[in-house]
TORKOL-4160 file (C-alpha; in steps of 0.2 Angstrom, whole numbers, padded with zeros to 4 digits, m for minus):
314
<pt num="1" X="0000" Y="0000" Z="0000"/>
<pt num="2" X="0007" Y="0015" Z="m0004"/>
<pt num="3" X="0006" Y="0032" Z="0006"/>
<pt num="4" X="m0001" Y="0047" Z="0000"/>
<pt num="5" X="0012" Y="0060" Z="0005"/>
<pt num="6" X="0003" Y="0076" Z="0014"/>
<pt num="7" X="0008" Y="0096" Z="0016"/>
<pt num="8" X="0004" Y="0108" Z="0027"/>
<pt num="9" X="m0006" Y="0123" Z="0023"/>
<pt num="10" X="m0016" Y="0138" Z="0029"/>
<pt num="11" X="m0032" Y="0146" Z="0023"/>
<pt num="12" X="m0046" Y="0156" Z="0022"/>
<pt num="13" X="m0063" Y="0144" Z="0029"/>
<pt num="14" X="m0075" Y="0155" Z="0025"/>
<pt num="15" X="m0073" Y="0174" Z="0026"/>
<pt num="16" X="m0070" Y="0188" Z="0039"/>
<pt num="17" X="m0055" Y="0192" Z="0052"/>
<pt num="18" X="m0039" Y="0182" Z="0055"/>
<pt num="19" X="m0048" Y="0169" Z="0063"/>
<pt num="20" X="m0055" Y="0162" Z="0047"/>
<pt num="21" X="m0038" Y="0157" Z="0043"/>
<pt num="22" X="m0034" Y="0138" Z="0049"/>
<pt num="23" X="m0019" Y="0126" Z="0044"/>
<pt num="24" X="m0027" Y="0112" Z="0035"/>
<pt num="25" X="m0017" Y="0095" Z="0030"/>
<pt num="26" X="m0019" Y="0091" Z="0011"/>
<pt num="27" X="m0011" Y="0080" Z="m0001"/>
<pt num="28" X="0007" Y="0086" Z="m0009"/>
<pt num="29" X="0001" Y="0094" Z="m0027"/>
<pt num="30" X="0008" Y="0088" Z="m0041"/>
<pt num="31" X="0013" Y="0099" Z="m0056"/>
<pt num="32" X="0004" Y="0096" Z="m0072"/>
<pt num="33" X="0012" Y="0098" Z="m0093"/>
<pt num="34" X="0024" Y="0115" Z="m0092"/>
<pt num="35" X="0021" Y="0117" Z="m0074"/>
<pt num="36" X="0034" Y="0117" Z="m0058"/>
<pt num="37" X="0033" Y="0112" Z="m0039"/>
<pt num="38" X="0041" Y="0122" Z="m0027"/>
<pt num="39" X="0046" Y="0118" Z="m0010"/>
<pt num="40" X="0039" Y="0135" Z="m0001"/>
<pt num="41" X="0052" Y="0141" Z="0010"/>
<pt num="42" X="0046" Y="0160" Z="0011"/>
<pt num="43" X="0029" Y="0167" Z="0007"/>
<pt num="44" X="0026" Y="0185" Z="0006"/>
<pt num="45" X="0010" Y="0194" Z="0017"/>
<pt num="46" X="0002" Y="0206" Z="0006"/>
<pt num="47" X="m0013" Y="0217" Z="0008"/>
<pt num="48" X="m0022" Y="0210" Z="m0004"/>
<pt num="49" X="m0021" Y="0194" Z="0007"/>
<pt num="50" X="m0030" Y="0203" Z="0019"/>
<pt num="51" X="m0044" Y="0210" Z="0007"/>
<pt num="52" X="m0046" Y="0191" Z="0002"/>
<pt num="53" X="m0046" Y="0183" Z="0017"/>
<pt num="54" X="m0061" Y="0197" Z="0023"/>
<pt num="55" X="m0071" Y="0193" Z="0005"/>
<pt num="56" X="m0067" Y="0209" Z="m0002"/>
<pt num="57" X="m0064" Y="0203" Z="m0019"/>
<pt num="58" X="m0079" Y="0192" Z="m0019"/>
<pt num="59" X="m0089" Y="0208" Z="m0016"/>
<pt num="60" X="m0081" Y="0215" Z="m0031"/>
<pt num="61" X="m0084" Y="0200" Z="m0042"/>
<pt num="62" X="m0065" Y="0197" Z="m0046"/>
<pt num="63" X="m0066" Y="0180" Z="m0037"/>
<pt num="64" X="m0082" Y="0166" Z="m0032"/>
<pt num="65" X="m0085" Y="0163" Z="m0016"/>
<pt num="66" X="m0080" Y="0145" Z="m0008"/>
<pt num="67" X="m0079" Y="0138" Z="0010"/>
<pt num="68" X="m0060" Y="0136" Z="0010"/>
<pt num="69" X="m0049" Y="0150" Z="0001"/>
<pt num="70" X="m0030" Y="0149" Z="m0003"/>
<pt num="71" X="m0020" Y="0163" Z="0004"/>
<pt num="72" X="m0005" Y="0172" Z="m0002"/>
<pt num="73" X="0002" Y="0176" Z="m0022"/>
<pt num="74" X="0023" Y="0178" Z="m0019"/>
<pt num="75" X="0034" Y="0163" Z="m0016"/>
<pt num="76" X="0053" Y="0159" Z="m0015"/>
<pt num="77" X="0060" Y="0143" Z="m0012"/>
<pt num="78" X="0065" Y="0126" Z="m0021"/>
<pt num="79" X="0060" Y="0115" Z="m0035"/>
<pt num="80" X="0056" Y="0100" Z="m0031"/>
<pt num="81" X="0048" Y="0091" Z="m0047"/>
<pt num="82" X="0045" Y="0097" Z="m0066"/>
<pt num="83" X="0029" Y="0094" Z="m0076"/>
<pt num="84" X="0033" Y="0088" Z="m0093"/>
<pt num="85" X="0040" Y="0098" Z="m0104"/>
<pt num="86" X="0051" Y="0110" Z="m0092"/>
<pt num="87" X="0067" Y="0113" Z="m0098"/>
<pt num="88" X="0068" Y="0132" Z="m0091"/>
<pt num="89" X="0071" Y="0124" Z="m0072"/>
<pt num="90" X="0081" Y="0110" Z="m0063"/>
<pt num="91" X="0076" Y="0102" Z="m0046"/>
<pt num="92" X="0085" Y="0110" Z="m0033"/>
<pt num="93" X="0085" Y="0126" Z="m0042"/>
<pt num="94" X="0082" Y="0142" Z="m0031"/>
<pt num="95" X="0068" Y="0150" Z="m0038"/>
<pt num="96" X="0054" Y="0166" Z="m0033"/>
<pt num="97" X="0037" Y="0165" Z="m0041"/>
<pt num="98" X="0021" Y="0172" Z="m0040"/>
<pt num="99" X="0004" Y="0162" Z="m0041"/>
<pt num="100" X="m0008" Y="0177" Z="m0051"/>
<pt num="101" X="m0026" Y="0164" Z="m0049"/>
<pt num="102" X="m0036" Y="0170" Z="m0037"/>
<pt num="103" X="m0049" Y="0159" Z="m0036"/>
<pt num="104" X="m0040" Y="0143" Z="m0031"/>
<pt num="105" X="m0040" Y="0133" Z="m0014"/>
<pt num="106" X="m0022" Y="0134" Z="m0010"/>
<pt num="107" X="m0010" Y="0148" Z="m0011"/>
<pt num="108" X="0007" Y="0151" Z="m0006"/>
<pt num="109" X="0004" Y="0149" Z="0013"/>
<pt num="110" X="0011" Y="0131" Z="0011"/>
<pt num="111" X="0024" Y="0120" Z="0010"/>
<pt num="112" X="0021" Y="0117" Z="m0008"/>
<pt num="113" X="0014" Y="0125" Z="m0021"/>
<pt num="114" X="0013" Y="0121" Z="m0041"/>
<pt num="115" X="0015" Y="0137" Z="m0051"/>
<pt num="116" X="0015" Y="0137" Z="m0071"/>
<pt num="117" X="0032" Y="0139" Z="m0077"/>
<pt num="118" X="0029" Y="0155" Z="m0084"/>
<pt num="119" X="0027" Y="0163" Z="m0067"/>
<pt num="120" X="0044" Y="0158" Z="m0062"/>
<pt num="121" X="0059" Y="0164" Z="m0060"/>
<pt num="122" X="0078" Y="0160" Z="m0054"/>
<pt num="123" X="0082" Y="0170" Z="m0037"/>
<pt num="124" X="0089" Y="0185" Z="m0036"/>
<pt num="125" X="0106" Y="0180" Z="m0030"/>
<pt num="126" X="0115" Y="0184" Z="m0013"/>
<pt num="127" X="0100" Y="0189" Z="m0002"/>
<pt num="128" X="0091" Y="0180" Z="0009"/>
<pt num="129" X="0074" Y="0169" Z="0004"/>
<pt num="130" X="0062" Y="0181" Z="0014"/>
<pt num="131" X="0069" Y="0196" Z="0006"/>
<pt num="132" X="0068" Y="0186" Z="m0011"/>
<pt num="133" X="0049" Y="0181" Z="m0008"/>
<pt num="134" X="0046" Y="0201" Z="m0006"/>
<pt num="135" X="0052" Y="0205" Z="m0025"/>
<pt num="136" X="0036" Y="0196" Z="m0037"/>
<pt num="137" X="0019" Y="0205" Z="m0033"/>
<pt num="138" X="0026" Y="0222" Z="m0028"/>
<pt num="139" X="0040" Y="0222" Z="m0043"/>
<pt num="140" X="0029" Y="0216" Z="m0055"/>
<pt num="141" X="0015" Y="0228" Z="m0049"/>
<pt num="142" X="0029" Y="0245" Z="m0051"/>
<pt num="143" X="0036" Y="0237" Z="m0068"/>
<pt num="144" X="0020" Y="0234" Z="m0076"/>
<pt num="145" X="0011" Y="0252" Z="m0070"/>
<pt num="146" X="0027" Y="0260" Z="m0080"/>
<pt num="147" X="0023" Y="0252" Z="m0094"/>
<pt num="148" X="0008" Y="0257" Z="m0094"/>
<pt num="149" X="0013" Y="0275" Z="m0092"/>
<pt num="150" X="0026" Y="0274" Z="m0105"/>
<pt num="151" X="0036" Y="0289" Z="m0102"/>
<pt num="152" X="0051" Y="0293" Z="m0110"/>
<pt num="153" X="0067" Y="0295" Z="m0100"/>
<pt num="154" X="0068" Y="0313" Z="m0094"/>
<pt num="155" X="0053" Y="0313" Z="m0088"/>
<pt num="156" X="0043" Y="0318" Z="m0075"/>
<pt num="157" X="0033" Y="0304" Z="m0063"/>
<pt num="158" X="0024" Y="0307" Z="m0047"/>
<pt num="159" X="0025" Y="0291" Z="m0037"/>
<pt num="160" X="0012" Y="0292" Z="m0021"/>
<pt num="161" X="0014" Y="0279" Z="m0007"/>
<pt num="162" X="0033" Y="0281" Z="m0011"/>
<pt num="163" X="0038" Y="0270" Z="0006"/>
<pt num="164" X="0025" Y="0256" Z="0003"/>
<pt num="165" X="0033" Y="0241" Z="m0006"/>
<pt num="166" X="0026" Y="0244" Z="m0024"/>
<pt num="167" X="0031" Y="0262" Z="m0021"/>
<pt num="168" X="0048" Y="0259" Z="m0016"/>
<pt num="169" X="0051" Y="0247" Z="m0030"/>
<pt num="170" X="0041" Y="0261" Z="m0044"/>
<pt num="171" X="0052" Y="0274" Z="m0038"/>
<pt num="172" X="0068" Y="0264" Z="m0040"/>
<pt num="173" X="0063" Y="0257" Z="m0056"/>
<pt num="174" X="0056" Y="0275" Z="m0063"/>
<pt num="175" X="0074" Y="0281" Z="m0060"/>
<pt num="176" X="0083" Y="0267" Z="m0069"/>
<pt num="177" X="0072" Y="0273" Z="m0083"/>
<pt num="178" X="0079" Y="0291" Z="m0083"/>
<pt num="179" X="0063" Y="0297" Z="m0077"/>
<pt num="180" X="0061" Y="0310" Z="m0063"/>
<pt num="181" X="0052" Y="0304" Z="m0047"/>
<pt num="182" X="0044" Y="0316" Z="m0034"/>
<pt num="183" X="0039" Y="0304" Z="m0021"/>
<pt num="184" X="0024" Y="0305" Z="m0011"/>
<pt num="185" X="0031" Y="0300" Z="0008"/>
<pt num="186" X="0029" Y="0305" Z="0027"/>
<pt num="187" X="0045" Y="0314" Z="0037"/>
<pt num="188" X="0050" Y="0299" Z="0043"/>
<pt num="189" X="0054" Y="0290" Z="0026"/>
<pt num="190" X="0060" Y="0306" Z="0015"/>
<pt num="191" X="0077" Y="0299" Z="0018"/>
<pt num="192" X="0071" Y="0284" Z="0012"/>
<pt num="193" X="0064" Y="0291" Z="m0005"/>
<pt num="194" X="0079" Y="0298" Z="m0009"/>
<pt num="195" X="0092" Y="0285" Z="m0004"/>
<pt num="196" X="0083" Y="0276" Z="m0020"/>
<pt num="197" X="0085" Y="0289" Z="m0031"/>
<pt num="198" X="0068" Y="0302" Z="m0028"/>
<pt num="199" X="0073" Y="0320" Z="m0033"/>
<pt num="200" X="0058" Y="0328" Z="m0023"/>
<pt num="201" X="0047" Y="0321" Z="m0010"/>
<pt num="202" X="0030" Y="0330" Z="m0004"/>
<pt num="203" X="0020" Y="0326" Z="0013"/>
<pt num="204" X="0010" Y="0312" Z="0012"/>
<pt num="205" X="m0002" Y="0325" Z="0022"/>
<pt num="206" X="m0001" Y="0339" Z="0012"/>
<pt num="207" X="m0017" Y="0347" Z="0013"/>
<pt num="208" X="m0016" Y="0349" Z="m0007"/>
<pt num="209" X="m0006" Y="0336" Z="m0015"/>
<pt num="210" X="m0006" Y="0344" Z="m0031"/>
<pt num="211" X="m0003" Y="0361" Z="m0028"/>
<pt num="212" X="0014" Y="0355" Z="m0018"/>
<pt num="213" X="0019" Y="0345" Z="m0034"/>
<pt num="214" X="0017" Y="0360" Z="m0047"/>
<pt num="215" X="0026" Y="0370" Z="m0037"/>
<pt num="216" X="0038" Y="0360" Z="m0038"/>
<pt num="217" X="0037" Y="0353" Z="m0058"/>
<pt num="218" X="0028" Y="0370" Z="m0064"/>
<pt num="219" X="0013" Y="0365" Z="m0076"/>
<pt num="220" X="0012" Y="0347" Z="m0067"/>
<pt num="221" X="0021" Y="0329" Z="m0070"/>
<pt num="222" X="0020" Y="0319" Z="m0086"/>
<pt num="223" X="0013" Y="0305" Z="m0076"/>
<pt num="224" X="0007" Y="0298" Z="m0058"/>
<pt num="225" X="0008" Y="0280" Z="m0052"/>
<pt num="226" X="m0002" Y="0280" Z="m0040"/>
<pt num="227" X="0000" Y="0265" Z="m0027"/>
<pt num="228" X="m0011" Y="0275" Z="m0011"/>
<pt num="229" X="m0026" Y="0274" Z="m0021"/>
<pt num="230" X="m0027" Y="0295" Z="m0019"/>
<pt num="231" X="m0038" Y="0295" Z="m0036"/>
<pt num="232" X="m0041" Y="0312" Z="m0042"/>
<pt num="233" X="m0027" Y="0319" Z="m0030"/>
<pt num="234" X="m0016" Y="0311" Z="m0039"/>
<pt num="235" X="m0022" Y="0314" Z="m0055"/>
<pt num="236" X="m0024" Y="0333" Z="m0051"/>
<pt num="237" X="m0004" Y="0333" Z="m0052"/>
<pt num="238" X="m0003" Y="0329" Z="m0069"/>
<pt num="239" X="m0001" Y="0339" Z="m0082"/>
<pt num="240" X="m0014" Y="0339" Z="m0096"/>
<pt num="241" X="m0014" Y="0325" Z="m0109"/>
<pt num="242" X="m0003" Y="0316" Z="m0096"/>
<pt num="243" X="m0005" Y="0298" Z="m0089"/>
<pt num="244" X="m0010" Y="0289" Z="m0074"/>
<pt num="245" X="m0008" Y="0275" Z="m0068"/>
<pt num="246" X="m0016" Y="0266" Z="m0051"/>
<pt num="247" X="m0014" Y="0249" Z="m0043"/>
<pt num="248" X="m0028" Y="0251" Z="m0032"/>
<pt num="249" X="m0043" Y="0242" Z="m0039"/>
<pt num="250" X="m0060" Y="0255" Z="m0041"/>
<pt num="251" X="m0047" Y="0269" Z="m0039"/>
<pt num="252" X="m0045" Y="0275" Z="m0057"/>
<pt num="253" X="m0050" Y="0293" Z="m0058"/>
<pt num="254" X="m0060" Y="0298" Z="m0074"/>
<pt num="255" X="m0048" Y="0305" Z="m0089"/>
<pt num="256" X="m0050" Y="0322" Z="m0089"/>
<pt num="257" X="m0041" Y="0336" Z="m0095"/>
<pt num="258" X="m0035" Y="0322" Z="m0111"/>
<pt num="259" X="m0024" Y="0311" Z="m0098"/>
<pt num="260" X="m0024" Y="0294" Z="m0101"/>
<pt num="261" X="m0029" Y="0284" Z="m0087"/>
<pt num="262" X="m0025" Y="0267" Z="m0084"/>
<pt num="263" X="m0029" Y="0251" Z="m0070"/>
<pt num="264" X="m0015" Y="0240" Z="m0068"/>
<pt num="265" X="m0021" Y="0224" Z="m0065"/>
<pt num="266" X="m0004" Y="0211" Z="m0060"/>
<pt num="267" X="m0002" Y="0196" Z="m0071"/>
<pt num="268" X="0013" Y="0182" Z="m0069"/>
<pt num="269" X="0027" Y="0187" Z="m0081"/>
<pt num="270" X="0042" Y="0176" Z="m0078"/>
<pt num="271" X="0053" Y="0184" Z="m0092"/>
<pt num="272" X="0052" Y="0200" Z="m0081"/>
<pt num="273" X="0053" Y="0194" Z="m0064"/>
<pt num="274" X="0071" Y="0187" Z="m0070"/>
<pt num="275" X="0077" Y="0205" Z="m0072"/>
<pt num="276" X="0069" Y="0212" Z="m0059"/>
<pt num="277" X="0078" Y="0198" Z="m0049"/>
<pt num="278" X="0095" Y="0203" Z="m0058"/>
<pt num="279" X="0092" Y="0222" Z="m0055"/>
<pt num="280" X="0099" Y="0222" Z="m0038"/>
<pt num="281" X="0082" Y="0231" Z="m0032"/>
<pt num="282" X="0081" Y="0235" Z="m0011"/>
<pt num="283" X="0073" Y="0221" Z="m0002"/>
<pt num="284" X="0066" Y="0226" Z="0013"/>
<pt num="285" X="0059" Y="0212" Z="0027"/>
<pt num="286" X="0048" Y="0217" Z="0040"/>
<pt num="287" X="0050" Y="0201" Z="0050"/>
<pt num="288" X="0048" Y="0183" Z="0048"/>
<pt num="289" X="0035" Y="0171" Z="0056"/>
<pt num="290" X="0031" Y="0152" Z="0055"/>
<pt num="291" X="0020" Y="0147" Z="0045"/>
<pt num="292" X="0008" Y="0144" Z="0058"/>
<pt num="293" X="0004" Y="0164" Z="0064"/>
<pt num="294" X="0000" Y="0168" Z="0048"/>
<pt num="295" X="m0016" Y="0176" Z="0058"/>
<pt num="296" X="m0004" Y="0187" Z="0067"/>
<pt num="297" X="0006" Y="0193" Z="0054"/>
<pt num="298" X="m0014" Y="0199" Z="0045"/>
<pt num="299" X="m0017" Y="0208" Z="0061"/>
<pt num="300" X="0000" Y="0217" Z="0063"/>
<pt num="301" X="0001" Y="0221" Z="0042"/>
<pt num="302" X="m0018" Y="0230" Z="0048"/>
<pt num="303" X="m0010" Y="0239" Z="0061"/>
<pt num="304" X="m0001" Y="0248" Z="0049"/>
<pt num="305" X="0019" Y="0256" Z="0051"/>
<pt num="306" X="0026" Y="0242" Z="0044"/>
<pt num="307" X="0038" Y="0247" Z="0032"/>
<pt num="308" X="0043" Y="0233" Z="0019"/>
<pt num="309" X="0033" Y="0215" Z="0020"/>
<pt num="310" X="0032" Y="0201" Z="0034"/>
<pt num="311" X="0036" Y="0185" Z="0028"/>
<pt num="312" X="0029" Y="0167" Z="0034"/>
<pt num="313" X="0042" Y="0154" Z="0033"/>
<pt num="314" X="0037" Y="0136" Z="0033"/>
């Protein structure tokens, strides 16, 4: 008789506050055609985890309901097996990932999670797994809302949440771009913004938000990516026929004044989580937490002040 070989893994069962989550025992998942299984040894805890866990994106119809909901979208860790017809990967590999399904059962809250190929990647090299795991929503997020934008080098970007994870990464990668960042932050984390490159920062309580940035860029910005979900505050800063960009879902500000307005919606994109991984981008680590107080990690990410990400380790 043979065994059927088990992980551990927690979840959403049902809806609501951290106590809907619960570690469950569930058979080892095995990957299909193209696809890859990963021993988890870092997942990332992400806002969005919370919004999922407390039915938010039923309520907008992005996802169905069911009684138990996987948790958690950024992984790093080891391959363990290869579907058929992986040649990209090799067990034992190092890899960061990023599972973009949201209606699914299990997430990366686990000890093993199957990914398709396509939404992997090798890890970033000489940092540790926790900060690893950090890198695939939040990169792909600020790398995708640039294209979006596309602005030519030289010019002018307002990045709001500028010490949020998606900000931090946005106002890094704008820079590498040629761009010029005025970043949206508090007093504590001005140094901050411009340790990664920011040329001006404004309050993040500045009473009029646009008004501080064109005084500062006369005329207003070429663009805003706007990861505090501000709306038309943020697209008040811009100049007209500019662009906009938010991550914030229901947050897009209507296109006036000729500005085009966009909603970034993340996909998996392994080809550019491999250069986000080989940019040498900060990483920056909350705190870890076994796998297990996954609950308490939701509750202190809703305290807010945490700068960077928390990570539960297996």
């Amino acid at each position: 008789m043979v065994t059927e070989e088990k992980m551990r893994a927690v979840v959403a069962h049902g809806y609501g506050g951290p106590e809907v989550l619960g570690a469950v025992t569930v058979p080892l998942p095995e990957p299909g055609p193209g696809q890859v299984c990963i021993r988890v040894e870092a997942a990332t805890v992400n806002p969005v985890d919370l919004v999922t866990r407390s039915g938010g994106l039923v309520g907008a119809g992005l996802m169905a309901a069911r009684e138990q909901t996987g948790i958690g979208w950024d992984v790093a860790g080891v391959v363990d097996r290869l579907g058929t017809g992986v040649t990209a990967f090799a067990p034992g590999q190092r890899v960061i990932g990023l599972r973009d399904l949201l209606d699914v059962s299990l997430g990366a809250y686990a000890e093993y999670l199957v990914l398709d190929a396509t939404a992997v990647a090798p890890a970033p090299a000489d940092v540790s797994v926790a900060a690893a795991a950090t890198l695939p929503l939040n990169g792909l997020t600020a790398l995708q809302s640039l294209d979006l934008l596309g602005l030519a080098a030289g010019a002018t970007v307002l990045v709001t949440g500028a010490s949020g994870a998606v900000g931090g990464f946005a106002v890094e990668l704008a820079v590498r771009r040629g761009l010029r960042v005025v970043a949206q932050a508090g007093p504590a984390d001005e140094g901050f913004a411009r340790s990664i490159g920011a040329e001006w920062v404004v309050g993040r309580d500045a009473s009029d938000l646009a008004a501080e940035v064109r005084r500062l860029v006369p005329g207003g910005v070429d663009g805003a990516l706007d990861t505090a979900g501000l709306g038309i505050r943020a697209l008040a800063a811009v100049r007209g026929g500019g662009a906009c960009a938010t991550v914030v879902g229901g947050s897009a500000p209507l296109p006036l004044r000729g500005i085009r307005v966009h909603q970034q919606w993340i996909r998996a994109d392994g080809a550019a989580l491999a250069e986000l991984a080989a940019m040498g981008l900060t990483l920056r680590v909350a705190g870890t937490l076994p796998l297990e107080r996954a609950a308490e990690a939701h509750d202190r990410l809703a305290a807010g002040g945490i700068r960077g990400r928390l990570v539960l380790v297996p």
